[in-house]
N, C-alpha and C positions, 0 to 999 in steps of 0.2 A: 454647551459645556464651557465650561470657564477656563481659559487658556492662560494657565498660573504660570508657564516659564515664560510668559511675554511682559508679566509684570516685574517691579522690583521687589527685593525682598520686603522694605516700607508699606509697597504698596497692599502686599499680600497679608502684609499683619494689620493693616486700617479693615480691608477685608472681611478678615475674620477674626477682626476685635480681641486681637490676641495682643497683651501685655508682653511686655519683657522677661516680667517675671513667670510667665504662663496662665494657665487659667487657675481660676479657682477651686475648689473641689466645687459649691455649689453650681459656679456654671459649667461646669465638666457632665456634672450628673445633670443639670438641661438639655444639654448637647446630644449627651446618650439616649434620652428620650426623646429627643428629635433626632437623628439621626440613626436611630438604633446602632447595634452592635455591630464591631470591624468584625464582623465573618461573614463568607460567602453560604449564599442561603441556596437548600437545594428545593427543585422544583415538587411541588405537589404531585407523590407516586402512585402509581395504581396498585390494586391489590394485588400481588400475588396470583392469585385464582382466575382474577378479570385478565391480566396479562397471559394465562396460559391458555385460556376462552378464545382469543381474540387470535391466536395462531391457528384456529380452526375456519375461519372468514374465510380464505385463501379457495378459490374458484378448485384447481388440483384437488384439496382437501376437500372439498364436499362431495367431489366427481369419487373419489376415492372410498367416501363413507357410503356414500351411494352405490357402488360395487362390491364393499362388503354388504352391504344389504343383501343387493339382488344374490350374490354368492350363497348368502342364508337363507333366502325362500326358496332357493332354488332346491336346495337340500333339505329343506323341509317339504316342500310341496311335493317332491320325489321320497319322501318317507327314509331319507338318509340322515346318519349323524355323523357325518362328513364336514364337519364344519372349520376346517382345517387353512382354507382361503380366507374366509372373515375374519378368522382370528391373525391371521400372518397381517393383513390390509392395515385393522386397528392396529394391528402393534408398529406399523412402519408410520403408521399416521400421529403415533403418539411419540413415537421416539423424533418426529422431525418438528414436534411440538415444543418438546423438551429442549432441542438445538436452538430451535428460534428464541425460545423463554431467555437461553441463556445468554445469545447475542444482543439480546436488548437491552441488558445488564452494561452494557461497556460506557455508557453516556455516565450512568450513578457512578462507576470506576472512575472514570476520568474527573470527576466532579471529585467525587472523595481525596484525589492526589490531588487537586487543586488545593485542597483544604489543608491536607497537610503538609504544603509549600509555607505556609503561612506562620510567623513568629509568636511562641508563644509566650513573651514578656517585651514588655519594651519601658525603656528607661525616659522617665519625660520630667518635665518641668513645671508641678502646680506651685501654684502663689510664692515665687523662689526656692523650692525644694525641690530636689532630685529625686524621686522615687518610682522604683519597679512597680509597674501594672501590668494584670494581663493585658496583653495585646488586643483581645477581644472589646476593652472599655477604653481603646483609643475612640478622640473624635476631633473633627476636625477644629482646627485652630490650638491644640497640643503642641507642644514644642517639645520636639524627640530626640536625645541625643544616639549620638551614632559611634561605635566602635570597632576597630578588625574584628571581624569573624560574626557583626551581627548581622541576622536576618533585619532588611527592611520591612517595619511592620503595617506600612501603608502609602500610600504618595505623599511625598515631602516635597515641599517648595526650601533649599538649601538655604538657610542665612547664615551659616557659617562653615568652613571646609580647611583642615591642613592635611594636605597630600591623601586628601577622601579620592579612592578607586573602589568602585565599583560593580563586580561583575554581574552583566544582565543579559548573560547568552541565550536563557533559556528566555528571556522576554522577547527579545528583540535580534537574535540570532548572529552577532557580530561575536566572534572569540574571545576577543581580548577586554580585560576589564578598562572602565570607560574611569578616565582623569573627572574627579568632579569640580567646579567651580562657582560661588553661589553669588559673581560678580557679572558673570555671563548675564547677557540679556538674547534671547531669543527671538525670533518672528514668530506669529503662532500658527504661521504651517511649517513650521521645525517637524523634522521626522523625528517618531519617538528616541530612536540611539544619537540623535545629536542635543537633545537635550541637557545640557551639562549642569545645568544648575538644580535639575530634579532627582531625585531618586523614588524608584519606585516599589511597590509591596512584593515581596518575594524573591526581591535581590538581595545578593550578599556585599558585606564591606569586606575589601581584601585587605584592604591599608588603610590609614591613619586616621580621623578622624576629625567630626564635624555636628553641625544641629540643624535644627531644621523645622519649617513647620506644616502641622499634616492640611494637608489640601483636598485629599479623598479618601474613605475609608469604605470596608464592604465592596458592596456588587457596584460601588461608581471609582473604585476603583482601576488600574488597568487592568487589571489581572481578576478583577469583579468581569467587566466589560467581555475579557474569552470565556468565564465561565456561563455568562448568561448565552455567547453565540454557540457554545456546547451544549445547553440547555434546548435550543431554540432550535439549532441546527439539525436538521433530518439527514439522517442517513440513506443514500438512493440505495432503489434496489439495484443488482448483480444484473447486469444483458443476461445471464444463465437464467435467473430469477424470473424473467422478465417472459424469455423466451416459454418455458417452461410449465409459467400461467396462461401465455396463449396458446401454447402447445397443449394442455391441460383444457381448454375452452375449446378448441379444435374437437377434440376427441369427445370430450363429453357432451358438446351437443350431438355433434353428426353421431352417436351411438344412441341419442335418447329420439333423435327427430327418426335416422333406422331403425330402431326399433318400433315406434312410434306407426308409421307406415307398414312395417311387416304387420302389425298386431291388427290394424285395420282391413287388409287385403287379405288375411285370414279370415277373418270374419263376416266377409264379404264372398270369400269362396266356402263359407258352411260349415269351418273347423271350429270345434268345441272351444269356447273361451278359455278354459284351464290349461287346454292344450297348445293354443295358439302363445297363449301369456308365456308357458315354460320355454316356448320354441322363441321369443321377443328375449325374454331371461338369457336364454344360449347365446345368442346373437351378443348380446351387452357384455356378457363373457367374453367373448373374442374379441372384442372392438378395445374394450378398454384393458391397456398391459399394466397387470397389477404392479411387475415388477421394478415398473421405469423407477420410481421414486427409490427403493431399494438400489435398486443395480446407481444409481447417479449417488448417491450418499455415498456409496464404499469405492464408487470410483472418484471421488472429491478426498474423500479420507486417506485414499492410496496416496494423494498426490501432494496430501499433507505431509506426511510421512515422507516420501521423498524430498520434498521442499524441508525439511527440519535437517536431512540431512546434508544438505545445501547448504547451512545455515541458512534458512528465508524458514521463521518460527510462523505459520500462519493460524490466526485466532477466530477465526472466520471463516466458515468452510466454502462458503460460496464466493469466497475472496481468490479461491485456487483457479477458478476458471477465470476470470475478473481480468486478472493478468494476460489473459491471453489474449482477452483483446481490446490491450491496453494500448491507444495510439498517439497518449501525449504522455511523456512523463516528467512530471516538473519537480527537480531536485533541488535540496540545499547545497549549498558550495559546502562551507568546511566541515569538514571529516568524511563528509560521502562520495564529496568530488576532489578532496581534496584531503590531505593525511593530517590534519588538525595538530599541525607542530611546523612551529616556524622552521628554518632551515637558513644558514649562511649559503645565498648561492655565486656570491658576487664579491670581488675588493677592489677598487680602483685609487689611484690619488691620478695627480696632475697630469701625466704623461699617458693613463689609457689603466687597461686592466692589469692586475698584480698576479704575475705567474704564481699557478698552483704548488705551495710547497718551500715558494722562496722566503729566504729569510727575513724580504720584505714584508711577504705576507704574515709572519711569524709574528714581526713587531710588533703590526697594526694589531692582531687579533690578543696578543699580551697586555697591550694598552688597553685597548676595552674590556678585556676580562677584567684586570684589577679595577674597572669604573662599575663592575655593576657590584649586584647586592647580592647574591645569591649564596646560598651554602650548597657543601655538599654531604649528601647521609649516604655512603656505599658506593651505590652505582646509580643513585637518585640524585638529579640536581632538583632542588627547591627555589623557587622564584617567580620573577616576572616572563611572561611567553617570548620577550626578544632577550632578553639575560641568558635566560636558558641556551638559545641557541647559540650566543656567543660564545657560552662557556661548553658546551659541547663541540664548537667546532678547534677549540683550541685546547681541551681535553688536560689542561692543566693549572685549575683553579688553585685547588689546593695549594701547590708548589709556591706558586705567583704571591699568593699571600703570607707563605713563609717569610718568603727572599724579599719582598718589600711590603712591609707592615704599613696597616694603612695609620693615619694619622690625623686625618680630618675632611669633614664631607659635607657639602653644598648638594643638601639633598635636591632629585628632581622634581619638578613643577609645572602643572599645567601653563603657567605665566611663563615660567624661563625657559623651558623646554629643552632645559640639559641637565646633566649633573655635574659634580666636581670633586674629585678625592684629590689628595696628598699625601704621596705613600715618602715613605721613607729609605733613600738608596743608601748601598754599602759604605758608600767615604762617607757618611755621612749629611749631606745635603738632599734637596727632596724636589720628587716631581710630580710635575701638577698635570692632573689629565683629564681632559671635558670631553663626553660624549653626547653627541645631545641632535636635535635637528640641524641640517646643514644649513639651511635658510638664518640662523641665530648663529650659529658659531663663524658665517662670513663675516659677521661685524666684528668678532673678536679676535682674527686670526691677521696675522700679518700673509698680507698677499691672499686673501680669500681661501677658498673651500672648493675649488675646479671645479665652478657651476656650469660648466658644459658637461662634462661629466658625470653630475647629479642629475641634468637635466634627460639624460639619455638613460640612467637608471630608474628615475622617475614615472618615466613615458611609459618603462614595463611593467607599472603597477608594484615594484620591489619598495619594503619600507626601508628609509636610506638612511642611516644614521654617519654623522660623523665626530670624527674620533683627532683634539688637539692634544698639545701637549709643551710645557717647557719648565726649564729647571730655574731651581730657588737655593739661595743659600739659608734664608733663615724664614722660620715660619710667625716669630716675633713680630705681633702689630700690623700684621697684614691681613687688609680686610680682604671680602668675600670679590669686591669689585676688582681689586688688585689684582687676585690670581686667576681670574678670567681675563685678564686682556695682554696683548701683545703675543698671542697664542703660535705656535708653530704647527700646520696643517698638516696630517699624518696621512689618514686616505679617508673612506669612503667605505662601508660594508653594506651591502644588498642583500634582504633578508624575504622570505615569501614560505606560506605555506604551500608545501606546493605538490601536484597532481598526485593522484596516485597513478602509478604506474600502468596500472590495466583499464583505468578507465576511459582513457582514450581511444582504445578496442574497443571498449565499449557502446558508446558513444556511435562508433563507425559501424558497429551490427546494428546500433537502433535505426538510424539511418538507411539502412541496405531491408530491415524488415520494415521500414513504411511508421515507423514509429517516430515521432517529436520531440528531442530531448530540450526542456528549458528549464533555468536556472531563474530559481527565485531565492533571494538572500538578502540577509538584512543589514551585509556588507556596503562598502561603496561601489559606485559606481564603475568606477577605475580601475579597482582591483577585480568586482569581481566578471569585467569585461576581458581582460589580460589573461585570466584563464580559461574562460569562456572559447574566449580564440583558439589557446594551446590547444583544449579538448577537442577543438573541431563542434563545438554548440553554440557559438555565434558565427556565422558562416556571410549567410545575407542578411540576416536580421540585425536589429537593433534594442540599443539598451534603453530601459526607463523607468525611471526612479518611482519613488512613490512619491515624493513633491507631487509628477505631473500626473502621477494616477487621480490624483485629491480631486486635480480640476479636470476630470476627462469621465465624464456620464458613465454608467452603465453598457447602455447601448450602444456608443460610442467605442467604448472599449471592446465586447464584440466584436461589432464590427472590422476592428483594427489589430486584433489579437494575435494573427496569424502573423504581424508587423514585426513583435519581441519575441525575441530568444533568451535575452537576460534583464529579469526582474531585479534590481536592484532599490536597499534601503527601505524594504515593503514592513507595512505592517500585518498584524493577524487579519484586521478584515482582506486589508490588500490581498492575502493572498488565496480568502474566500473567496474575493470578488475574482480573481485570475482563473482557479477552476473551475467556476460556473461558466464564466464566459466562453472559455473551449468546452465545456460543456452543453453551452446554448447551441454550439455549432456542430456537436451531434461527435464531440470525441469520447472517447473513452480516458478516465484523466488517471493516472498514478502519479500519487504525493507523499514525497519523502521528508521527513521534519525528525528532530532531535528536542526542541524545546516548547515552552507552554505556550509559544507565540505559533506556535506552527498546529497546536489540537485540534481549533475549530475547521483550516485547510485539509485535515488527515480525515475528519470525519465526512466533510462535505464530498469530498473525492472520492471517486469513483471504489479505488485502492489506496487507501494510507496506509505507508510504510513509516515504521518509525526505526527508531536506529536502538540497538540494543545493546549497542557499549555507554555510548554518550546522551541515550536519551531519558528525557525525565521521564515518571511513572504516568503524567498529566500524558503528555504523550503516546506512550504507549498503548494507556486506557481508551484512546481517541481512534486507534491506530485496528486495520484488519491484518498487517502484518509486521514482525518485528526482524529486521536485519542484524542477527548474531554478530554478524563484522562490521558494519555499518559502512557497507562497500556497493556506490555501483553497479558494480559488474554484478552483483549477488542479483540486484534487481533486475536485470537484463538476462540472468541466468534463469530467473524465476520467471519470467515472460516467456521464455523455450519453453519450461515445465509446465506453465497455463495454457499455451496454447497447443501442446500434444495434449494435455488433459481434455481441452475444449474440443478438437480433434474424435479424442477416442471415447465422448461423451455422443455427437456426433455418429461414429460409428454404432453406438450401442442402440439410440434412438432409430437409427436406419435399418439396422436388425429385426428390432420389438416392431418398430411398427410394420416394417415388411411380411413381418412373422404374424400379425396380426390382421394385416389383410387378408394376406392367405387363407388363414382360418373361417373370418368374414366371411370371403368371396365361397369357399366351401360351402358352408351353412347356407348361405343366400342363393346359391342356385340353386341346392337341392330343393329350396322349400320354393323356388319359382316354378321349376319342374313336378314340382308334388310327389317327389323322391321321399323315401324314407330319410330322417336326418343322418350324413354322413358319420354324424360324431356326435356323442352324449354327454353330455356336460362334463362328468367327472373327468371324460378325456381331452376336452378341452382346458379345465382344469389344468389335468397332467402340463399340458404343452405353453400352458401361461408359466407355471411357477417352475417347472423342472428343464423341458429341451429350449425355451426361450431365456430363460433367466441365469441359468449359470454359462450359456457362450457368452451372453452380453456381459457378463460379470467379467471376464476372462479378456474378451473386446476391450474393454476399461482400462486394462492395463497391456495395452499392445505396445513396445516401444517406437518412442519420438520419431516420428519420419524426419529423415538426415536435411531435409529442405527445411522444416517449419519455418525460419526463420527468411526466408529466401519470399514469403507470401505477406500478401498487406494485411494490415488487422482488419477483423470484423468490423464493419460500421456499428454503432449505436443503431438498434430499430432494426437491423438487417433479422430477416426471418431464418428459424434456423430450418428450412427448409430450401432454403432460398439456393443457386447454383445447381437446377435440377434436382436436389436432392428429393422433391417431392412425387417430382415423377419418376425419379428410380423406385421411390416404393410402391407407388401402384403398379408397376409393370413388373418390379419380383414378385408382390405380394400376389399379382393375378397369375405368374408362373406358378408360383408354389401355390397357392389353390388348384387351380387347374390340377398340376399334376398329382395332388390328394385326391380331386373329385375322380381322377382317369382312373388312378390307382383301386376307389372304390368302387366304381361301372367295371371293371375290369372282374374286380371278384364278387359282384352281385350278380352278372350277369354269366361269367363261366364256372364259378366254383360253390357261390350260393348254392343248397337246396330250396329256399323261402325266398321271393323278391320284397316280398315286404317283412323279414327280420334279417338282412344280410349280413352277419353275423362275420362273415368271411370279407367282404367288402368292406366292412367297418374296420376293420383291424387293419387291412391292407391300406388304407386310407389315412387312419391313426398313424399306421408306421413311417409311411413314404411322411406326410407332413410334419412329422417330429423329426426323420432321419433326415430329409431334405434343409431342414433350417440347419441341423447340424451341418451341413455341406457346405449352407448359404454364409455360416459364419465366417467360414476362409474367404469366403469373395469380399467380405468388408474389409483386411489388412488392409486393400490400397482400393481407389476410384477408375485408377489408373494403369497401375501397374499387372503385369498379369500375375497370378498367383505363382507360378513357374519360374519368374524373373526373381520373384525375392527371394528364391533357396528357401532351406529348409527353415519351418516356419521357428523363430525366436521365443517365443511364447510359448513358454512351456505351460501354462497355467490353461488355454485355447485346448491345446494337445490334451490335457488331463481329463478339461471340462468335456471334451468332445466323446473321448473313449467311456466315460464314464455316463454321460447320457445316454450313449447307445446301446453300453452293459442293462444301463436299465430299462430302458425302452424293448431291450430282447427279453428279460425275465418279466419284466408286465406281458409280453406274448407267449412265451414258453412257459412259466412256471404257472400250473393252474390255480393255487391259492388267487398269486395275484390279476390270474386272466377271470377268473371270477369276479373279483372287487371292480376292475378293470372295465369287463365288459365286453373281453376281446378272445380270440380262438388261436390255437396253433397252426400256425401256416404250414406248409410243407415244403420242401426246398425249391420247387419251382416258383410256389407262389414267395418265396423269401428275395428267388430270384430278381424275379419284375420289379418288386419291394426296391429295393438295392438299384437297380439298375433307375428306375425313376426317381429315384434321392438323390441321383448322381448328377440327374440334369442340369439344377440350377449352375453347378460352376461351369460344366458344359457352354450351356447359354452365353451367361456371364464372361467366360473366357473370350468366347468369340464376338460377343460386345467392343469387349478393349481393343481387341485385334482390328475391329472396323473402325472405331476411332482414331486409333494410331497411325491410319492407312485414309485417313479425313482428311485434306488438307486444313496447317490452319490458319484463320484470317486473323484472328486478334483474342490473344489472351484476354481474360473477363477480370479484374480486378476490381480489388475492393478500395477505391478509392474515394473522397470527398465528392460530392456533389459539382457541378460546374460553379455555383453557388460560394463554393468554398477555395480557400487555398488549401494544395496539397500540403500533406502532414511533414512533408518534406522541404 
């Protein structure tokens, strides 16, 4: 790529054979055909139909379609029209089809705001005329004039500039509009925002005006260059996503290889192939929980809904868990970490700081007001971002400009780097007052600018402006040189945009939960190290520009990653290449951005956050979550809410599949024994979609344990079985089997009339295993806690789902329409007795689990920390 602000303007027009007078219409229209059109071109799409296809691949989704099957032979081959589970399967299969159809849509969004960031006329110079073209039939070597308020409609190399600013936040992520200069000469690893002599495609002119000539247009533009890494860049999956397919590949093999082997060892002990098949079919019923996919959607949607009312809008559903085990989160400085409005924090002159209030400080700040430009509309000051603050800290522009009229002005310049008015005082004679960089107004001040002074303001990254000033009798014939010199030194004002207030709590909970807060910005160095510190997110780490990212590998950066805490002067790849790298090292990344420079970092990340007061639409398109406030702490808030989510996602799996074992483990002994089947499809049916699916539903939304934030994040790759979780479900799942299986030997063997139709034993067995999970659901609130210790349960939703399974669970046994359908008999109260009393055991068990553990000594808490491999997150 051709490094045009390294050259001169002469040289860039030898270049690109571009006259004085511009091109000509003929070679314009050659250009065009060679160069095609200035628009960003989008990627060749799929269809419609082929995108909604391709959400069916997914390993879960075939296991799923696969269950509706077996669900529909089952009830066919038993001569029923019960087909009430294949159709619930498909329809959760299609609606998570639909979800994904829609998230895939975000990359074309982001791409279409790209497009229209882009200017739709620009003003150029053919064969010496000035005339309006679309933007789109720019090409390069055009010479394009430049006016306030026009969009830049491509890369310009500047050949000519008065008082041309710039603003390029959304490119390049620095606040403030950038001074252009088209005398400037560059190095060509100039960071893009120090570029002075370029302007680029999709920035605004705020001020004055300049020409220039185009040097890139289209996708070799910069702002071509993000859209193609939006195009290119893949979106990773969710650790939920991730887990959830292995979790999916778990179950649906071991239920097809059990199956598989049950269907042979029948056939091998002399049972009728039809028969043995339906009894394989049952088995595949209980192994696989129709519900999980169900019950994980509406508890991901709950926590949407409460994160909107967070302000944390998320666009993304699997982005709510995402959060939670989010273990680096790398933010922009201003407006997220910072209130994206300068502020007056400082005034000094020569003897030290200027007491708050004194009529010292009174002067200084009346002086610089009547230097800048600004108006006032109401209660709205209009201007430049350090004007503004001046005039807001001294809160009486208006006035100042009554009582001394201004008279004449030495406007400011990237070259001079001051400015110069002459207002008009009451006797009439007049005073002249320069504001401007301290380092230039020491040549023109009698007695200097108290560079010790400055030097100490300096060091805290505050931008320093100073403020001369002295009187004249007559304005007649005096040049611009005159009334800059012999100046008398007034003080010193110290200006920063500066923290916000809660993020510095913020900052110290990431820290305390095992999380990595870093700062990527496309600020300086200096400044944005100075608040790095305040925040407490440069602590032992260090800063590094993107100068030295250019010369520092890939791997190399890796490797060294865990070294920065503040990214500074980064560009859009920079801050690709920054999330992968903690990403290589197995983090989980959250990326916060506001402008177009930040789209491709927000998609590549784990979690992009984009800001939803200051962010562009590019942005947001990019982005799986949008911060209403564009606050920090929002995000920090929304890592509580992801990882109670992740939590009680957790719980629900722990449930279903315990509750699934169970059933398992029932069916599998009996048919080892050569027992009649304890339970007939349709009631295992019941106990997948009703006494299993609405506790877990209810599970989902259990509230946040007052710790979350006290535990490390998830690793990347960690299994979500992993911290015993998998052996607690085989040893409930084999409790509650057991106590189904007791519960039906109990009434085949004393309350049967028939050992081979136990009619009584079946029900008894149905009930205890549905009323027992219900039981089993209070023991998932905590791992730890006793169920006793957390008072009365918060969850009222648990409460409702529980009384209301068990309502039904007694009318499928009592009312004989449905004990017919059912399959089941009326108990009598002793037999309801036993019923009851073996449902009750799991928390029994369980209780006295936690109680042995408690009473464990312990050696060493198990954390989820970094590999030895790795530096801690911390």
């Amino acid at each position: 790529m051709m490094e045009w602000h390294s050259l001169t303007a002469a040289e860039c027009e030898k270049k690109l054979g571009t006259a004085k007078e511009g091109l000509t219409q003929a070679k314009a229209a050659h250009r065009l055909r060679e160069y095609g059109e200035n628009i960003l071109e989008a990627p060749p799409g799929k269809s419609l139909l082929r995108r909604f296809l391709e959400q069916f691949k997914d390993f879960m989704v075939i296991i799923l379609l696969l269950a509706a099957a077996v669900s529909f032979l089952t009830s066919w081959a038993q001569g029923d029209t019960d087909y009430i589970d294949a159709v619930i399967i498909l329809l959760i299969v299609n609606v998570n089809a639909v979800i994904g159809l829609v998230q895939e849509s975000r990359a074309e969004k982001a791409l279409t705001a790209l497009q229209d960031l882009t200017a739709p006329h620009a003003k150029v110079l053919r064969a010496g005329q000035t005339v309006q073209i679309p933007a789109q039939q720019l090409v390069p070597g055009d010479i394009v004039l430049l006016d306030t308020g026009d969009l830049v409609p491509a890369d310009i190399r500047l050949l000519q500039s008065v008082n041309l600013r710039v603003q390029e936040s959304a490119l390049t992520g620095e606040s403030q509009a950038v001074q252009k200069n088209e005398s400037v000469l560059c190095q060509p690893q100039t960071p893009l925002g120090d570029r002075k002599n370029m302007c680029y495609s999709s920035t605004s002119v705020t001020s004055g005006h300049g020409r220039g000539i185009v040097v890139a247009t289209g996708m070799q533009t910069q702002v071509g260059h993000i859209a193609r890494m939006l195009t290119v860049q893949e979106t990773p999956q969710t650790p939920l996503q991730k887990k959830l397919e292995a979790t999916g590949k778990v179950l649906g093999i071991g239920a097809l290889v059990l199956c598989g082997i049950i269907f042979v060892m029948g056939l091998l002990q002399g049972t009728q192939p039809l028969d043995m098949f339906l009894t394989s079919i049952s088995l595949a019923v209980a192994a696989i929980p129709e519900g999980l996919p169900a019950v994980v959607t509406i508890v991901l949607a709950a926590g949407m809904r409460r994160m909107a009312e967070r302000k944390a809008i998320v666009r993304h559903m699997m982005a709510v868990e995402t959060l939670g085990s989010a273990s680096v989160i790398c933010s922009d400085k201003t407006g997220t970490l910072t209130q994206n409005h300068m502020t007056v924090v400082e005034m000094r002159d020569t003897s030290g700081r200027i007491a708050e209030h004194s009529p010292r400080e009174r002067q200084l700040l009346d002086y610089a007001v009547l230097c800048t430009n600004c108006t006032v509309d109401g209660s709205h000051i209009l201007g430049e971002a350090t004007e503004i603050a001046l005039c807001e800290a001294a809160k009486n522009k208006e006035m100042l400009d009554r009582q001394f009229p201004r008279v004449r002005e030495v406007p400011f310049s990237s070259a001079r780097k001051r400015m110069t008015v002459v207002v008009r005082l009451p006797e009439g004679r007049f005073r002249v007052i320069v504001k401007g960089a301290p380092d230039v107004l020491e040549l023109l001040c009698r007695g200097g600018c108290a560079p010790r002074q400055n030097r100490e303001m300096a060091s805290r990254a505050l931008r320093v402006l100073a403020v001369a000033v002295k009187e004249i009798s007559t304005l007649h014939g005096v040049a611009d040189a005159s009334l800059e010199s012999g100046l008398q030194f007034v003080g010193l004002i110290g200006m920063e945009d500066p923290p916000r207030p809660e993020v510095g709590e913020a900052v110290s909970l990431c820290r305390h939960a095992g999380i990595r807060p870093v700062m990527i910005t496309g600020d300086h160095a200096a400044t944005a190290a100075a608040i790095a510190r305040t925040l407490g997110i440069l602590t032992n780490g260090s800063v590094i520009s993107g100068f030295e990212l250019d010369a520092m590998p890939q791997d190399i950066l890796t490797k060294k990653i865990y070294d920065y805490s503040v990214f500074a002067r980064v560009s859009p790849a920079h801050k690709v290449r920054i999330v992968q790298a903690f990403q290589s090292r197995g983090e989980v990344v959250a990326m916060t951005g506001d402008g177009v420079n930040d789209a491709p970092a927000l998609k590549a990340a784990d979690i992009g956050c984009a800001m939803g007061r200051s962010g562009t639409d590019v942005a947001k398109g990019a982005a799986d979550m949008i911060l209403a406030d564009d606050n920090f702490a929002t995000i920090v808030e929304a890592v509580r809410e992801g990882r109670g989510i992740y939590s009680n996602i957790r719980r629900t799996i722990h449930f279903l599949l315990s509750c699934n074992v169970g059933e398992l483990l029932a069916v599998f002994i009996s048919f080892l024994l050569r027992l009649p089947l304890p339970l007939v499809a349709i009631q295992l049916l019941w106990v997948n979609l009703v006494t299993d699916s609405f506790p877990a539903l209810a599970l989902g939304v259990e509230p946040i344990d007052q710790d979350v934030m006290e535990k490390k994040p998830i690793r990347r790759g960690s299994s979500i079985f992993a911290n015993g979780l998998g052996w607690s479900i085989i040893v409930e799942g084999c409790l509650i089997g057991a106590l189904s299986l007791l519960a039906y030997t109990i009434g085949r063997l004393f309350f049967d009339c028939s050992l081979e139709n136990p009619i009584i034993g079946r029900t008894m067995g149905f009930a205890v295993l549905s009323l027992s999970q219900l039981a089993h659901a209070f023991n998932m609130r905590s791992d730890t806690h006793s169920l006793f210790e957390r008072g009365r349960p918060k969850n009222g939703k648990l409460v409702a789902a529980t009384i209301g399974c068990a309502a039904a669970m007694a009318a499928v046994v009592a009312v004989p329409a449905l004990a017919a359908v059912f399959k089941t008999a009326v108990l009598s109260p002793l037999q309801w007795l036993i019923t009851l009393a073996l449902s009750l055991c799991p928390i029994a068990v369980i209780e006295l689990e936690k109680l042995l553990q408690r009473d464990r000594p312990v050696t060493q808490k198990p954390t989820l920390l970094p590999n030895t491999s790795q530096k801690p997150n911390t």
